[in-house]
C-alpha positions, -999 to 999 in steps of 0.1 A, spaced: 9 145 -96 33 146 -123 19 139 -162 52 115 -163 38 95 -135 9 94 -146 18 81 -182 45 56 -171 14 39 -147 -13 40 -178 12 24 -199 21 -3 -171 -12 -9 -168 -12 -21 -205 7 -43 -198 -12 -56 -163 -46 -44 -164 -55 -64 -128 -52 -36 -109 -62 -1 -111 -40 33 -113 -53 39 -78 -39 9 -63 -4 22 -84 -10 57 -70 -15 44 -30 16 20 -27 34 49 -39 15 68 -9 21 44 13 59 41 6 61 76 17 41 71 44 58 39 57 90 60 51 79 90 73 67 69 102 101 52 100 118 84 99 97 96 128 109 70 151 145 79 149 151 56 114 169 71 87 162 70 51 168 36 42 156 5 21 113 -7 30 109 -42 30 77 -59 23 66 -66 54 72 -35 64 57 -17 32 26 -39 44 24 -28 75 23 9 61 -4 1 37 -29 -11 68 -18 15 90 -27 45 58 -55 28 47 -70 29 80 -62 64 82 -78 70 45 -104 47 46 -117 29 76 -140 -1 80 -144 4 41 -105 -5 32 -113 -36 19 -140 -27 -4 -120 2 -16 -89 -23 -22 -114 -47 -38 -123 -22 -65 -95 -14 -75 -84 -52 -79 -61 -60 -49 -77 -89 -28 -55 -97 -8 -17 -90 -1 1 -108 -26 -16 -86 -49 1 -53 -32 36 -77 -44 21 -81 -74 19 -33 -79 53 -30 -63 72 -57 -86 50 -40 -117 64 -4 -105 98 -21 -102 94 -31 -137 84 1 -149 113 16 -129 95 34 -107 108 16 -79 140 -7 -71 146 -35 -53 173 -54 -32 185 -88 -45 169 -104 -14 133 -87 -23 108 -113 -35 72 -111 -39 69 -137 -11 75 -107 11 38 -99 7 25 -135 10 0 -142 38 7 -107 57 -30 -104 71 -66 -106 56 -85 -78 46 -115 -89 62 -103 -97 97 -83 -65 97 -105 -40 80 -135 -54 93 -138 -77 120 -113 -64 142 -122 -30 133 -120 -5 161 -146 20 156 -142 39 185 -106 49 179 -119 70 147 -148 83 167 -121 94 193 -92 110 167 -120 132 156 -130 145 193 -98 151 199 -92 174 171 
């Protein structure tokens, strides 16, 4: 990780202290990773909406985390989705990121509830059966 990084996020975060340099550090994961799956499926580089940054955040933190995704979100201050709006738009401040005109942080409103996804419908069995298949 660079120091750079790692400076320009500690000093965005004196500006917002809600959320924690780890939620800073995983969007930024899950950018990439949204980006790669995107890639893989015949997509070129290209501009990730919010919905579709979203969508790479569940999809990596159920790959990272599990049933526990939630509580892991929870610490570090993201509660639901609009806070994930709330990192990118910060890291778009900070320059970190850029946006389209058309970007808004009501991309990230109401995309789906950590409880019901992390939890509830959590599908133990699929991790059981990645790991007897490796």
């Amino acid at each position: 990780m660079s120091e750079s990084l790692e400076a320009r996020i500690l000093e965005l975060r004196t500006r917002d202290a809600r959320y924690s340099k780890n939620a800073y550090f995983f969007v930024l994961d899950a950018l990439d990773h949204t980006q790669s799956l995107l890639s893989s499926s015949g997509q070129l580089d290209r501009h990730i909406g919010g919905k579709e940054l979203l969508e790479g955040i569940r999809n990596l933190a159920t790959d990272r985390f599990g049933a526990l995704a939630k509580e892991v979100f929870n610490q570090w201050g993201i509660l639901s989705t609009e806070d994930f709006g709330q990192v990118v738009f910060n890291l778009v401040h900070e320059g970190l990121l850029q946006r389209r005109a058309q970007d808004s942080l009501l991309d990230f409103a109401n995309g789906y509830d950590f409880t019901r996804e992390f939890e509830a419908d959590y599908d133990f069995r699929a991790a059981w059966e990645k790991l007897s298949q490796a």
